[in-house]
Structure formats: C-alpha cells, structure tokens
N, C-alpha and C positions, 0 to 999 in steps of 0.2 A: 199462915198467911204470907210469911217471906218469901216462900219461896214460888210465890207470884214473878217477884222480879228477881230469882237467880238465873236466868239467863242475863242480862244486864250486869254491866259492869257495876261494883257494889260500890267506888268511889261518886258515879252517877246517880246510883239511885240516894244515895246519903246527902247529896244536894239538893238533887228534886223533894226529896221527904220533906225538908227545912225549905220550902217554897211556897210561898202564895201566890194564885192567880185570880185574876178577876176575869169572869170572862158575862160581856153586856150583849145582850141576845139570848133568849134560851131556842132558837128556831134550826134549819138546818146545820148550819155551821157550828153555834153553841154547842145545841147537845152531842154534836161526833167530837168538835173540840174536846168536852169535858171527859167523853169517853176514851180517847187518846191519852188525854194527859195523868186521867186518873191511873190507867193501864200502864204508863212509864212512869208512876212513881211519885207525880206530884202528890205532896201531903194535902193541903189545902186549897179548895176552890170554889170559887163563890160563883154562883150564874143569876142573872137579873133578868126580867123581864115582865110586862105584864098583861100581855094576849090571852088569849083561849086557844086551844088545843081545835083545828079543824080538820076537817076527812080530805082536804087538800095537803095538809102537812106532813100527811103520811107517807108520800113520797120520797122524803127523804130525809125525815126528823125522825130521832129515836123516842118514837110513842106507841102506843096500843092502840085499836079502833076502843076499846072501850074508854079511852081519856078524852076523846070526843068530847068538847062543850067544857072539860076542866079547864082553870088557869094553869099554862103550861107548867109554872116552874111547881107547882103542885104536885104535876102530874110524874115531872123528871125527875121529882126527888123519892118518888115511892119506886122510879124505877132505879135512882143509886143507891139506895138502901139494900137493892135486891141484887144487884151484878156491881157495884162498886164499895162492896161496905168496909176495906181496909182504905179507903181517903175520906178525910174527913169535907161534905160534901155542902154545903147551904146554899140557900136558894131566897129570894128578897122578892116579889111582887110590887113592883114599882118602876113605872115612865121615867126616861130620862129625861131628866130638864135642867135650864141653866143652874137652878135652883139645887139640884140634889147632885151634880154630875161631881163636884168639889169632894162634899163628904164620901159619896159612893166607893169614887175610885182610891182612896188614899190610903198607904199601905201594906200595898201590893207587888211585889216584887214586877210583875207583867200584869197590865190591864191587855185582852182582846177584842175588839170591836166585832162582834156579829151581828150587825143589826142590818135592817132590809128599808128605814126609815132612810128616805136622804136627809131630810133635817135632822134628826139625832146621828147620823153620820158624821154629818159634819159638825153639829155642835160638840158631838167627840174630841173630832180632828183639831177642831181651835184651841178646845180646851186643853189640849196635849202641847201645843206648839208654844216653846219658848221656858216649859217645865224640865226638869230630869226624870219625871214618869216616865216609862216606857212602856209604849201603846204598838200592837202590830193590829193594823185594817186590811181590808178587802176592798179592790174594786175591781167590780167586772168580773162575775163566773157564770154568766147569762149562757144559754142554748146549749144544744147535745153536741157538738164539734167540740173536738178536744180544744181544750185551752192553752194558747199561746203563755205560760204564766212568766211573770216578770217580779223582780221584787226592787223596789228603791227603797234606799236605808234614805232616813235623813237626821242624823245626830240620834235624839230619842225615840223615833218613830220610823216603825217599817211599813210601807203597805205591800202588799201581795194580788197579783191576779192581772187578766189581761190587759185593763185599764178602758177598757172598748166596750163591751158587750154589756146591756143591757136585761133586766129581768123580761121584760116584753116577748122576749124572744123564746119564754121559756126558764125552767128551774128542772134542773135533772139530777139526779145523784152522784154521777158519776165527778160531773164537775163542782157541784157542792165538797164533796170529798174529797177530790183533789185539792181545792182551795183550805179547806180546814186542815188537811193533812199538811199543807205548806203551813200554814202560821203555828201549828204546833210542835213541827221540825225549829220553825225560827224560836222558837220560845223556848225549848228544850236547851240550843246550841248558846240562844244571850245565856240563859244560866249558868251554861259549863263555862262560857268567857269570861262573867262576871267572876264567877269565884275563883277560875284560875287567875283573875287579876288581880286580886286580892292580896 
C-alpha cells in the first residue's frame, strides 16, 4: 500500500498520515474532496451529510446509478472501502445545525465546508468566526464558463471561488472540480505550514 504515495515527497506524506479532516457535504465537492485528499495521503477523514443519492447527482458526485434513492454517505463509504481503503475513512448521517455544528467539527486539524444549503453555509461560516478552527468555504462555482477563482484568507478561514456566480445558472463538473481541487490544494499547503511552524 505505500507505495501508493512514493511519488510524493515522504516528509509530506508523514504529515498528511497524522492528519484529520472534516470535510461537511457529502455531494459534489465533498466526495472529489475526500477522493483527493485520500489520494495525497490524508490519514483520516470524516464526510457528513444527510441527503439521498439522486440521478441529478450524478453529474458530478462520485456515486453509481445503482445508489439512487441511498443516503449518500452510505453510499460513499461502500465506495471508500473499495478505491480508498489505505485512509481511514467515516462517514456520520446527520443535518447541521446550531445544535450539533460545536461537537461535529471539533478536533480536526481542517474542517471543509461542501455544502449547497445557504443557511448551513452560513451557519458554518459564523460558527468559525472569532475560533482558531480552521475552515476553507466555497462560494460561487455556478455555470460552464470557466471560473474566475479567487481566494481570501481571513485569519482562520479561507474561502475559495468566484464569489458571483450562482447555482441557478447551472452545476457542471468541470467547475465543481476546479473548486474542490482549490480547497484541497489549500488544505494540503495550511498543513505543510502549520507543521513547518512548529
């Protein structure tokens, strides 16, 4: 199984192993997230969410037509069992709310926000603000036009994405994927920081 990550710098991957992440969404973003970071070496990663698996999802989440009508994170853990089984992988069926967002995220080296709610978006977002968690968000990876992507850091919290665009406009892969691909570039780089500040 090592030698999954011998291409990878092995002082890298010895950080990522000793990592937890939380990542709240199991839907587009979530599951290529978790599939990236499992792929670079994070040891540990929890994904949350409590939807159903639909034949719209399929677009651009990593599911099967046959998960149709499962609770997603059901569905995503029978498939990290099967293409990620050197990370150790869990999965929680449960709504965020003011009520559970405290215990959920606490932890965790990086919580990731995937979620497509703007009310649990944003009750994320407050809930992060004025903590030392660090949380990277999304906003704005709406339509097939590439995305302008921008990132503000702000003390504990990064968000990523063009800040404009709208899901209305559409949900395409390309740009789901770019978006997820930025926040787990950003998650990978706070980890090499953190520990080289150490």
């Amino acid at each position: 199984m090592q030698d999954i990550f011998k291409r990878q710098i092995p002082d890298h991957t010895d950080i990522f192993r000793k990592s937890k992440i939380l990542i709240l969404g199991c839907g587009g973003l979530g599951t290529n997230l978790c599939f990236m970071l499992a792929k670079s070496g994070i040891g540990t990663i929890k994904i949350v969410d409590y939807d159903n698996v639909e034949y719209s999802n399929l677009n651009r989440q990593i599911y099967r037509p046959t998960d149709v009508g499962k609770y997603k994170v059901d569905a995503f853990k029978e498939i990290c069992d099967e293409f990620l089984p050197f990370a150790d992988i869990s999965v929680e069926n449960i709504k965020i709310t003011e009520n559970s967002i405290d215990e959920l995220t606490e932890g965790y080296d990086i919580v990731l926000e995937a979620l497509d709610d703007e009310y649990a978006k944003s009750l994320v977002l407050e809930h992060f603000i004025g903590t030392d968690k660090k949380l990277i968000s999304v906003s704005g990876i709406g339509g097939v036009k590439k995305l302008d992507m921008k990132i503000k850091k702000m003390n504990n919290i990064v968000v990523c994405g063009d800040f404009e665009t709208k899901t209305d406009i559409g949900l395409y892969y390309p740009n789901v994927m770019m978006a997820a691909s930025t926040q787990a570039i950003i998650a990978l780089n706070w980890l090499l920081e953190e520990n080289n500040g150490r």
